[in-house]
N, C-alpha and C positions, 0 to 999 in steps of 0.2 A: 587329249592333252590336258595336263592338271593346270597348264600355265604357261605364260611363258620368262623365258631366263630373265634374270634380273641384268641388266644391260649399267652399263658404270654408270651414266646419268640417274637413274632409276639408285644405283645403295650412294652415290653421294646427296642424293637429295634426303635418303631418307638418314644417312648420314649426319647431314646437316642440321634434320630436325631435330632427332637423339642428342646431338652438340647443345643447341637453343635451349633445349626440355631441362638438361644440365647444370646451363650456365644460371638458367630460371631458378632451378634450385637451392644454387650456391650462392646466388643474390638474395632469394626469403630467407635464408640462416644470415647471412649479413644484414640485412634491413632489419631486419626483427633485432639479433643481438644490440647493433649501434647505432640503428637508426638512420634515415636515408641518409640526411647530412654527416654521418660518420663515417660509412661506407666509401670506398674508394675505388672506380675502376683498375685499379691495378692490386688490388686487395683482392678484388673477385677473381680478375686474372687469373693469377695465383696461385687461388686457391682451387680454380678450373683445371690448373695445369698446360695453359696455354698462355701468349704475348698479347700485351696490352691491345695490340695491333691487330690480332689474331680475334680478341672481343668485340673490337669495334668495328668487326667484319659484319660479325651478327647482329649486335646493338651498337648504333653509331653515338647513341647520347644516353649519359646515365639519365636523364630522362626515360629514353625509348624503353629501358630496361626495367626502370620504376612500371609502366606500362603493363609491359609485358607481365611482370610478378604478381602484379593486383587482377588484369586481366585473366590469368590461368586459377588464381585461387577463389574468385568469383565464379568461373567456368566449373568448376569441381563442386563449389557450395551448389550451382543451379542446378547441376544435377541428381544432389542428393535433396534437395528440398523443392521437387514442383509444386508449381501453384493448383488450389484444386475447387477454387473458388465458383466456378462455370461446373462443374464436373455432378457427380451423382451422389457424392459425399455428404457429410454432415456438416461441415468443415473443420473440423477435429485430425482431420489426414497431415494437414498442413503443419499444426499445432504438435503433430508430434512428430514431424519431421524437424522441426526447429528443435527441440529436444534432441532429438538423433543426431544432428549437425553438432551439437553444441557437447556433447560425449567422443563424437567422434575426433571432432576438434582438441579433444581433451588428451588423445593418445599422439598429436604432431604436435608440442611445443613450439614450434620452430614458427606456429600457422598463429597461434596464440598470439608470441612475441611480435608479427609482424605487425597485425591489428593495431596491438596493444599502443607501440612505438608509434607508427605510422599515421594513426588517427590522431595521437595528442601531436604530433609536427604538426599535422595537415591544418591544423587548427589557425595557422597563419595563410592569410589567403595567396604569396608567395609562393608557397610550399606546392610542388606539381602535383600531389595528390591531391591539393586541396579540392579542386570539381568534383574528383571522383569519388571524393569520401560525400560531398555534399548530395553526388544523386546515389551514391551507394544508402544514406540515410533512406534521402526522399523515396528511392523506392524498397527499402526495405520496410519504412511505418506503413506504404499504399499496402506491402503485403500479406503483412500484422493484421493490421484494421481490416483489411477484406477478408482474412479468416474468424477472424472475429467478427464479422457483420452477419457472415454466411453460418456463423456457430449459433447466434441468434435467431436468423430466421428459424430456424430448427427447433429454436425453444432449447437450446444448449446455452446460453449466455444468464448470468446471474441479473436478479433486476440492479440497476441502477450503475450498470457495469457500459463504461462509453470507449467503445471500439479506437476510437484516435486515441484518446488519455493512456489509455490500458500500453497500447504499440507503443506508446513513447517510453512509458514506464518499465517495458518488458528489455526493449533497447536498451534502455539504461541500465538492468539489470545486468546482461548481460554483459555491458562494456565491464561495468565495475567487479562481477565475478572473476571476470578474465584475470584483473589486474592482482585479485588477492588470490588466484589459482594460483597465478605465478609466482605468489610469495611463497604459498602455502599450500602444495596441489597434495597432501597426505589430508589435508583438512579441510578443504574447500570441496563441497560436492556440485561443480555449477550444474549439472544438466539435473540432478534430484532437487536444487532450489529453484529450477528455472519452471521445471513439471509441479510443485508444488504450488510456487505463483501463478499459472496458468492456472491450476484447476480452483483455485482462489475466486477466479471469473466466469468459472464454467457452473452450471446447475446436475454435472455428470459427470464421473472419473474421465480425463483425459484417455485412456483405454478402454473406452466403452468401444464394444463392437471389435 
């Protein structure tokens, strides 16, 4: 036997999930275009093609839903940029995975906007993203600076080049790219400024090996 039948519990669950995966969706084009405080359960509704009643089945609080949206677009970043810090590498794996994110980032608009919006809100400590933007920093400079510690040991790292300053610098880069892609995305190249600032710090093309 290849399997067995798919039984109603078994396609409404998976049902369910395909629904969620959805609504997720249709909340990052809202959060992003208006911003969390713009956004309106009955807006995403809507625009789901189901009752208010029917959303809050899945997500009970635009809270829950804020959640869920930053949750899943974090899930997709980690797996296109592992950490390589422990590994056999140089640490240049890493460094140009963040490059790869940030191109790839560049073909969903939609992923751009939500950042973009999302983090200047989160900026009031009020604001329910505010935690998650604050450990989304913290461990995004731990992951910076560890590829950059690890690109050192190697004799990869320029002298006088400081693994924390650099992560924070590169972060800031990249918020501020984002913001003039989205003015300007025929003229803004952020992942060729972002690879060119990197290898700024490196003593080797970021493409070595």
């Amino acid at each position: 036997m290849n399997g067995s039948p798919e039984t109603p519990d078994t396609h409404g669950y998976a049902k369910g999930i395909a629904r969620r995966a959805a609504i997720v969706a249709v909340a990052t084009e809202f959060f992003g275009r208006v911003g969390y405080r713009g956004a309106t359960m009955l807006q995403i509704a809507a625009a789901c093609g189901i009752s208010r009643a029917g959303l809050l089945h899945h997500f009970p609080t635009k809270e829950s839903l804020l959640e869920a949206v930053l949750t899943d677009r974090d899930r997709a970043n980690r797996v296109r940029l592992p950490a390589d810090h422990d590994g056999p590498d140089d640490g240049l794996v890493a460094l140009r995975k963040l490059v790869e994110v940030v191109q790839l980032n560049s073909t969903v608009p939609a992923i751009i906007n939500l950042y973009s919006v999302l983090s200047a809100e989160a900026g009031d400590p009020a604001h329910p993203a505010h935690d998650h933007f604050v450990r989304r920093y913290v461990a995004s400079r731990a992951d910076i600076q560890g590829s950059l510690e690890h690109a050192r040991r190697h004799g990869h790292l320029a002298e006088g080049v400081d693994p924390a300053t650099t992560a924070i610098e590169l972060i800031a880069l990249m918020d501020g790219l984002q913001v003039q892609w989205l003015l300007a995305p025929d003229v803004v190249d952020m992942a060729g400024v972002l690879r060119r600032r990197i290898e700024l710090a490196l003593t080797v093309p970021l493409d070595r090996g």
